[in-house]
N, C-alpha and C positions, 0 to 999 in steps of 0.2 A: 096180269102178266105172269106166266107160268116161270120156273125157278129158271131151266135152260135159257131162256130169251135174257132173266134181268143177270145173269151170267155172260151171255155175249154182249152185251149191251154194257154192262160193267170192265169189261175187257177193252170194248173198245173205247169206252170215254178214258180209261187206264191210260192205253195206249198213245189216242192225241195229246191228253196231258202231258205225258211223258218226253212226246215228238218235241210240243209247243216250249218245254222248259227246256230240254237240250239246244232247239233249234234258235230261240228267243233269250233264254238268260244264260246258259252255262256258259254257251262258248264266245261270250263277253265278258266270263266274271275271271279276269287277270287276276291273275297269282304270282305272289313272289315263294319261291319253296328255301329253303333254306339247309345247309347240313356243314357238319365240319366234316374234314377228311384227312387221318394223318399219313400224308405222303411224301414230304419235303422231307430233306434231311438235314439227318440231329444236329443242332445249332442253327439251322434256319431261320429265320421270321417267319411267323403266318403271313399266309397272301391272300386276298381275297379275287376270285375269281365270279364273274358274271357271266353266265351262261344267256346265246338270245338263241333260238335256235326254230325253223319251221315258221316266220312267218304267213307264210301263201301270201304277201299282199298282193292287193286288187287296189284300183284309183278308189279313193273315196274313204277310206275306212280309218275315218279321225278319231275314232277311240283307240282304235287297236296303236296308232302313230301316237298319240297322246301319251301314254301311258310308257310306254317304251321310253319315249325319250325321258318321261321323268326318272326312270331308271339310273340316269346322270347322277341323281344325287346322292346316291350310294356311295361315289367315286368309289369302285373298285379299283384294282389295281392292275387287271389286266379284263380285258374284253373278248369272250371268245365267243364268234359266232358258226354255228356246225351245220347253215346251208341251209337249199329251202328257202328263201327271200321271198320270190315270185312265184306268181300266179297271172301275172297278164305282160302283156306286150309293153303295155305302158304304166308300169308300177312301178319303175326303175328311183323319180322323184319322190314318191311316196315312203318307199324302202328308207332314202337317205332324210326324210324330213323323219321320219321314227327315231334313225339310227344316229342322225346330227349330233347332239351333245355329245353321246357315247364318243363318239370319234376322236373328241377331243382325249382318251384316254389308250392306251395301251392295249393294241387289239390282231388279233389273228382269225383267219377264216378259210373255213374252209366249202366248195359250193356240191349240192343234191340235184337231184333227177329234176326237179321243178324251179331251177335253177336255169335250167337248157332248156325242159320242153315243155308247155303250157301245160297246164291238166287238162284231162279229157273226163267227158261221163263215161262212167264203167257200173256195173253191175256189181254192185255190194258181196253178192256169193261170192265172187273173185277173193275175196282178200280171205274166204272160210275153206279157198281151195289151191294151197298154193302152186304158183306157176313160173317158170322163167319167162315168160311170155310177155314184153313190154308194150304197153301200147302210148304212142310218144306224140303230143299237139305238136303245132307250132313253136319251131324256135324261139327261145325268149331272149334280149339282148342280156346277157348274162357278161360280155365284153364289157360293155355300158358302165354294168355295175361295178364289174372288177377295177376297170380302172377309176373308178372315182371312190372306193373302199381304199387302195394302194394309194391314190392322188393325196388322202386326207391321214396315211400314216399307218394305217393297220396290214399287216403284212400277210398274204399270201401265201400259207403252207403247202396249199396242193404240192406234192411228190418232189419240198423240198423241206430239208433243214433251217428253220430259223432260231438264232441266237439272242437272246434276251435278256438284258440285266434291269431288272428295275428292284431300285432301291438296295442296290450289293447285293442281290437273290439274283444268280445267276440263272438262264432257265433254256433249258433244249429243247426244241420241240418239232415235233414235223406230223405233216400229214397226206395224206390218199385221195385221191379222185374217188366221186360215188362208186362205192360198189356196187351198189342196189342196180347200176346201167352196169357193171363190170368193170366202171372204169380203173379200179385201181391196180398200181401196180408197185405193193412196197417194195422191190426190190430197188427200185429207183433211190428209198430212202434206208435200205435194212442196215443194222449194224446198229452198234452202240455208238451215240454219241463220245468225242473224246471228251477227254478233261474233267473235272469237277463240276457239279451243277449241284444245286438244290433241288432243280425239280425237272424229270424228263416227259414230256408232256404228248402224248399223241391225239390227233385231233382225226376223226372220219365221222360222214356225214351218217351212213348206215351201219349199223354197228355189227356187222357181218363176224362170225365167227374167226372165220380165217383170220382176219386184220388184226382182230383182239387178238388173236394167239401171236401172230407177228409181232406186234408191239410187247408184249406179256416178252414172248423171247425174246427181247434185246433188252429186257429190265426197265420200261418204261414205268414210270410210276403212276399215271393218269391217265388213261384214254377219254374223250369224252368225243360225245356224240348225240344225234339226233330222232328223227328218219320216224319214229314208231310212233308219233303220236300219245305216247302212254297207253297206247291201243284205241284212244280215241273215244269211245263207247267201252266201260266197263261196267262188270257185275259186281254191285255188293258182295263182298266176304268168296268172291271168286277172283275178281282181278282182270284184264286184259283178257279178251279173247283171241286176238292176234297181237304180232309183234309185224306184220309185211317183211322178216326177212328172217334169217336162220337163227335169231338170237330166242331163246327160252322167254315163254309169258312172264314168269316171275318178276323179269329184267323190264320189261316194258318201258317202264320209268325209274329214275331213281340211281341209288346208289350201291356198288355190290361188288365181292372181288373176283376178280380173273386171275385165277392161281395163285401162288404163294406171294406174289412182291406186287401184282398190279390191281389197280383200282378201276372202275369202268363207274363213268355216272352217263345216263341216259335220258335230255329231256325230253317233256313228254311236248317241246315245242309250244306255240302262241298262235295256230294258226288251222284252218281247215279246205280242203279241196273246193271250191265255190261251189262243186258237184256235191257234196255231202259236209255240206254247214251246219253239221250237229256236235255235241260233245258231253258227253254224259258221266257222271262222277269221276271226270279227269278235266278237269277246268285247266283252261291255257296259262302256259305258266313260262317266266324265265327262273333261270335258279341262280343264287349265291353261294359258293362254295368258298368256304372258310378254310386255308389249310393249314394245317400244323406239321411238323415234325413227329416223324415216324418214334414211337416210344425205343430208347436207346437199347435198355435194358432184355425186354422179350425179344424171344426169338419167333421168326416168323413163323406164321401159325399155317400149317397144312390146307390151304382149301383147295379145292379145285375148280375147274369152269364151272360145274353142275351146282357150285354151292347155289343158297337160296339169298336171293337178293333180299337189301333192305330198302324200301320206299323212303324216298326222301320227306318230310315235314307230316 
């Protein structure tokens, strides 16, 4: 065998290899990511927050339900879910047998594009060439699920104000319909919350620039969000090749500031398109975020949107 042949022939056993561990172990191997974030204010208590965010489920996927729900025994202290549930017509039971325990805790949510419209197959070059251009399945009962999220106590922020006190940590929070479909529209929530809080909390499914700067201008302290997968497939020592919407690859996943006063963490979700069931050095993950009070003493530090994100864990 001449050197070109055992070269192509090396490539491609590379390559299945590579296919068979993305498609077969990575994007089973659940991750809990961890980071603290000082955002509360001074005199606060830390709160501990559980990020679930992108599942896609499909009937049947009793690992992924499994695993989730052991999540429970973290007891965090608030439960925020950033959308993305579904993936079929009839995941709706499968969604709440993951998300059960959790429910029993203190939780807000907010719902994404796969949420309303089934996935569809699409051409992988699409996400290397971006587009406004939606291509939208089957309606999903996404009703169904809302009311049995709100039935069992977690509150609905789409494009409103919710108030929260757990444990004398007061907490504001609100949030936007996907943008990633256009649908948001802050004005419906823009403005500074009144009064005193510990922690002003913005929630979107897509972490579209505009929203983060919305939220960033009314002095939210936390945005969190979904939508990007961690890019899904990335490169060794390069990172995410896409983000699917206008937020910088740096940011893909993780944790990173938007401007001077706001925080933005990005999971990189628990879940994949049943069309492209791969996932490559970004294993599906929920997050723990630990918060703390913001240091009293410094003053805040210059960054801007462009800064360079920090990767969670």
């Amino acid at each position: 065998m001449n050197s070109w042949a055992r070269f192509v022939l090396g490539a491609i056993t590379t390559g299945a290899a590579t296919i068979a561990y993305a498609a077969g172990v990575e994007r089973r191997r659940w991750t809990l990511r961890e980071a603290t974030l000082p955002v509360l204010a001074p005199g606060t208590r830390p709160l501990r927050i559980l990020q679930v965010s992108d599942l896609h489920m499909t009937p049947g996927q009793a690992s992924k339900q499994r695993w989730v729900a052991e999540l429970a025994a973290l007891e965090p202290d608030l439960v925020v879910n950033t959308g993305d549930n579904l993936a079929h017509q009839r995941a709706v039971p499968s969604v709440l047998a993951a998300l059960g325990p959790l429910l029993e805790r203190p939780g807000l949510f907010v719902f994404g594009s796969n949420d309303y419209f089934a996935p569809q197959p699409k051409n992988p070059l699409r996400y290397l060439r971006p587009t406004d251009r939606r291509i939208h399945g089957e309606p999903l009962p996404w009703r169904d699920l809302r009311a049995a999220l709100v039935e069992r106590g977690w509150a609905d922020a789409t494009h409103t104000r919710v108030a929260l006190e757990i444990d004398g940590v007061q907490i504001a929070a609100a949030g936007v319909d996907d943008p990633h479909l256009g649908l948001d529209r802050y004005e419906r929530v823009a403005g500074r919350p009144a009064g005193a809080h510990g922690l002003l909390l913005g929630l979107t499914h897509s972490p579209e620039p505009r929203v983060l700067d919305a939220f960033a201008g009314d002095g939210y302290d936390l945005v969190m969000a979904g939508h990007t997968h961690g890019g899904q497939l990335r490169v060794p020592g390069v990172g995410a090749l896409v983000t699917n919407c206008g937020l910088d690859r740096s940011r893909a996943r993780g944790a990173s500031r938007w401007g001077a006063h706001t925080w933005l963490h990005v999971s990189a979700g628990l879940g994949t398109s049943p069309f492209a069931p791969v996932r490559f050095a970004c294993p599906p993950e929920a997050s723990l975020l630990t918060l703390v009070p913001r240091p009293v003493a410094s003053r805040a530090q210059k960054v801007t949107p462009a800064s360079a994100a920090v990767d969670v864990g």
